[in-house]
N, C-alpha and C positions, 0 to 999 in steps of 0.2 A: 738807793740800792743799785747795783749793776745793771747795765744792760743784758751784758753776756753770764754766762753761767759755764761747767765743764762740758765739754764738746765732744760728742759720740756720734761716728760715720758709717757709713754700711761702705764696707770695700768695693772695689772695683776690681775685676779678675780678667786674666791674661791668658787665651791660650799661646803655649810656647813650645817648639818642637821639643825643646829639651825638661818639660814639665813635666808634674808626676797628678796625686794625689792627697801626697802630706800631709796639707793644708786642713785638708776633710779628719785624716786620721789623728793628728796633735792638735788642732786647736777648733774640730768641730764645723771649720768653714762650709755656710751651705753651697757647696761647687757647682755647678752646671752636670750635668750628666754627661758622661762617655767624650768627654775632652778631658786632653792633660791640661793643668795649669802652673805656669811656670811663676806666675808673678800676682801677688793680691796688693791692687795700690790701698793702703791702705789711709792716707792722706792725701790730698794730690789737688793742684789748681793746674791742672795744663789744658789746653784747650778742646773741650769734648769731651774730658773728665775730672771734672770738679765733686770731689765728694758731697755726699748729702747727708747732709746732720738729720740722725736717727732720736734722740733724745728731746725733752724739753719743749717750751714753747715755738721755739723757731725749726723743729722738724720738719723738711720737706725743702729746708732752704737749703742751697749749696756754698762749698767755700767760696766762690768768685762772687757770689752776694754778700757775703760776710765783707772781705775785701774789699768790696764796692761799696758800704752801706756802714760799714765797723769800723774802720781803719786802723782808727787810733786803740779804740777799747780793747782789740784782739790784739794786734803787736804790739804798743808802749811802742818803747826804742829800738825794736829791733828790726833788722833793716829788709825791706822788702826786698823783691827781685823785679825793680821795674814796679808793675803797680800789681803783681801777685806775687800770691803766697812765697816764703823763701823757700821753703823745705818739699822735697818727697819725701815718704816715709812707703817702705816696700818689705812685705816679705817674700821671699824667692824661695823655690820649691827645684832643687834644677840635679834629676835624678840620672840625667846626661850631661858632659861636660859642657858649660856655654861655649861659644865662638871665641877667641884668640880676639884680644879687642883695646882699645884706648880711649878716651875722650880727652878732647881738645883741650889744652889747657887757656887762662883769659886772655893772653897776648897772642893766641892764635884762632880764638872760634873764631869773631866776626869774618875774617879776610877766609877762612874756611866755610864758610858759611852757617856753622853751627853754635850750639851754648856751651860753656864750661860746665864740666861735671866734677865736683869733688865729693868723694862718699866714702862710708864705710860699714864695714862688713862686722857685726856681730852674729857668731854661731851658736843658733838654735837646737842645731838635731846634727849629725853624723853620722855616719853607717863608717864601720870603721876601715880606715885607710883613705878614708875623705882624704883628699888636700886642696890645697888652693894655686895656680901657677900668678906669680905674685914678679912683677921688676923683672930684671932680665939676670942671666947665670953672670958672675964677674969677669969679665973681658971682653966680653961680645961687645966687637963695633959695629955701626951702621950696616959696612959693607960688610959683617957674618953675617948677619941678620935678612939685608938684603939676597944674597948668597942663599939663606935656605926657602926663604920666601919660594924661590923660584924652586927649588928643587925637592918642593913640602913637608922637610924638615926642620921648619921654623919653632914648631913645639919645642926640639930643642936646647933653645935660647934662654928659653923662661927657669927664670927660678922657681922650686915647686917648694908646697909648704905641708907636709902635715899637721891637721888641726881638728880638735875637739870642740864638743857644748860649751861656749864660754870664753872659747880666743878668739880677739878682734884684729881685724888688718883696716888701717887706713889706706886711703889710695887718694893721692891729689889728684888732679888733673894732667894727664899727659904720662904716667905710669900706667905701664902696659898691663894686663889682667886676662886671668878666664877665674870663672870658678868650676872646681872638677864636681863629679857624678857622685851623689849619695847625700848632699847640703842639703839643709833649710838652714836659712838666711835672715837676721833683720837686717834690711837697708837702710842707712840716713844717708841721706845727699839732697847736695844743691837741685834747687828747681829746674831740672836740664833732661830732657830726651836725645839728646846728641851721644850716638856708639859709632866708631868704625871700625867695623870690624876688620882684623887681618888672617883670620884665617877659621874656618870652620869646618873642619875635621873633614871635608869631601863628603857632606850627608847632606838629605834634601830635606827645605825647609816644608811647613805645614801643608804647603800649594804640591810639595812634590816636586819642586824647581828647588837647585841651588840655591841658598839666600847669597847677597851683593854682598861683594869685600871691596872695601873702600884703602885701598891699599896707599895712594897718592896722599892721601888724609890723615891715613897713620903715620905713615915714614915724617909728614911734617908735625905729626901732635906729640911721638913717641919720643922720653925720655933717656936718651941713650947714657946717660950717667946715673942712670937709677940701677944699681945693684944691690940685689939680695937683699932687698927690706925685710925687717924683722918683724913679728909677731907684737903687737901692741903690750906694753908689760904695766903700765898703770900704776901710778901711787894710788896707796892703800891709807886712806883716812878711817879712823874708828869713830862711831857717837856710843852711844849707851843702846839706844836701840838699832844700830844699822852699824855695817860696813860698808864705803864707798869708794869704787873703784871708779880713777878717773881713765877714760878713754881716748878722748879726743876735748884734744883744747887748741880749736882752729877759730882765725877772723869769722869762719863761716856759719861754725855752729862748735856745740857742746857738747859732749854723751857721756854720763856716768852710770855704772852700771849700782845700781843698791841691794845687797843681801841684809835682808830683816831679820833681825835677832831677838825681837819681842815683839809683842803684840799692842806696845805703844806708840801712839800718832806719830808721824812725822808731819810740823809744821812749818810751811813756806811763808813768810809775808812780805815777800820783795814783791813789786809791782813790775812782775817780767812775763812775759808769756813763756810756757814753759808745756811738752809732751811727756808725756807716761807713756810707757810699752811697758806690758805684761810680759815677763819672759817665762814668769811659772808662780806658781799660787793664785791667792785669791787677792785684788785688791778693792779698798772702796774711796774713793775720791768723795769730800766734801766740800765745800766753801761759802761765804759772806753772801751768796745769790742763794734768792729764796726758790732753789728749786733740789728734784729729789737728789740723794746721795749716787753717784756712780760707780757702779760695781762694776771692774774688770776682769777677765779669765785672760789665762796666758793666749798670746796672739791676738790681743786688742790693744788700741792705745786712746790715747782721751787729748783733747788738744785743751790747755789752761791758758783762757785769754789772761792777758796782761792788766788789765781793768781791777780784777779780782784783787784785794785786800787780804785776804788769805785763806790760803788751801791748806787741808788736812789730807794726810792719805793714812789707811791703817790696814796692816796686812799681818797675815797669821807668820811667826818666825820660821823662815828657811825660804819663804817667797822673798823674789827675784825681780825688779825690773829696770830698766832703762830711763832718767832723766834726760832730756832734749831739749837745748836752748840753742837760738841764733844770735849771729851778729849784733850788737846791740850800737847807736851813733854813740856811745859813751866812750 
């Protein structure tokens, strides 16, 4: 029998100037009292926050034990970052517009001092007139851009996006971003805490102090021939019981979004490790490990070691969620 079994973590929560509540009101989260929260890590190996498996025999253990203790069982081929976890997985709550920001692309963290971050944005929730400030508007060169920096109309550069429950923007590394006021967010991305930010609307962070803009860091991270990225449009594969929207098919990772159209199993038997996120309904996660079945509500996700022989998942038709796999050495 397996070692590992389906993998269920108690979040890790953020407060964030630009946070709300959401969290609490869609998907239940038990918040902290009288802080806003902008960010619930919902997966995560970064150092001093390692989720801790809620489920099963090994509850009480964190991913950097897993990692340490698993290797093989929990990712097969897929490729680590270094000797952690590859993936954060994030939901963002951000009921004021984030900071004007980039992350370093791989040819430029190290001599920066930071990590590349490549991720992407599935939208959860909307209040309407959301958008997203996405790439830059088309013809802005360095020195416009430089040009408003100084004069604090760099906002706008950006190309803005309106968007609904259900539109995904990818973002590599080194394309410029905020997201604006009224989102809830699911995040995939690379294992990476590295932001610099370029600009943050003249408001003070949680301290009541300005937060730092790392201006020198953006000008070298920002891709100045990124215009006007479009809105992810996805082939649409049908099964019998599902529709599957592909999202993202990057070296880094995978995301398919799945609408259920019956109430019969879907079964996986590849030997991959693979994430579930709830985006709405009810799901239940089974598998070949002798332990209980995993029930998920929208705003959880379940991590499927690689070991496993095969998963079932069965959810009632018109439920929603997110498949998530990484790089694989294949």
């Amino acid at each position: 029998m397996p070692t590992l079994y389906p993998l269920i973590f108690q979040p890790r929560f953020k407060d964030r100037v630009w946070g709300g509540r959401n969290l609490e009101r869609l998907y239940a989260k038990p918040l902290p009292p009288r802080v806003v929260i902008g960010e619930s890590w919902e997966i995560t190996d970064r150092p001093g926050d390692a989720s801790v498996i809620t489920n099963g025999p090994l509850a009480g253990h964190d991913l950097r034990w897993l990692m340490q203790n698993h290797h093989a069982a929990l990712l097969g081929n897929a490729k680590p970052q270094g000797d952690t976890f590859p993936l954060l997985i994030k939901i963002l709550d951000a009921q004021q517009k984030l900071s004007l920001q980039v992350h370093p692309p791989a040819n430029k963290a190290a001599q920066l001092g930071g990590e590349p971050k490549t991720e992407m944005w599935f939208i959860a929730d909307a209040a309407p007139g959301a958008e997203l400030y996405v790439g830059l508007q088309r013809g802005i060169t360095r020195t416009d851009f430089e040009r408003k920096l100084g004069d604090g109309s760099v906002a706008e550069c950006f190309h803005r996006i309106a968007v609904k429950p259900g539109d995904t923007m990818f973002l590599p590394s080194g394309r410029v971003h905020a997201i604006g006021a009224g989102l809830v967010i699911f995040e995939i991305q690379q294992n990476s805490d590295t932001t610099y930010r370029v600009f943050d609307w003249n408001r003070a962070g949680l301290d009541g102090k300005p937060r730092e803009l790392h201006i020198a860091q953006s000008l070298e991270s920002i891709d100045f021939a990124d215009f006007e990225p479009p809105l992810v449009s996805g082939k649409v594969h049908d099964l019998s019981n599902a529709s599957i929207r592909e999202l993202v098919n990057d070296p880094l990772f995978t995301v398919e979004s799945w609408l259920m159209r019956s109430a019969d199993a879907v079964c996986w038997r590849k030997q991959r490790m693979q994430i579930i996120g709830a985006v709405s309904g009810t799901l239940t996660i089974t598998s070949d490990a002798e332990v209980a079945p995993v029930a998920l509500s929208a705003g959880q996700f379940c991590l499927v070691p690689a070991e496993l022989r095969t998963t079932e998942l069965v959810a009632q038709p018109g439920s929603r969620f997110l498949r998530i796999t990484c790089g694989s050495f294949e």
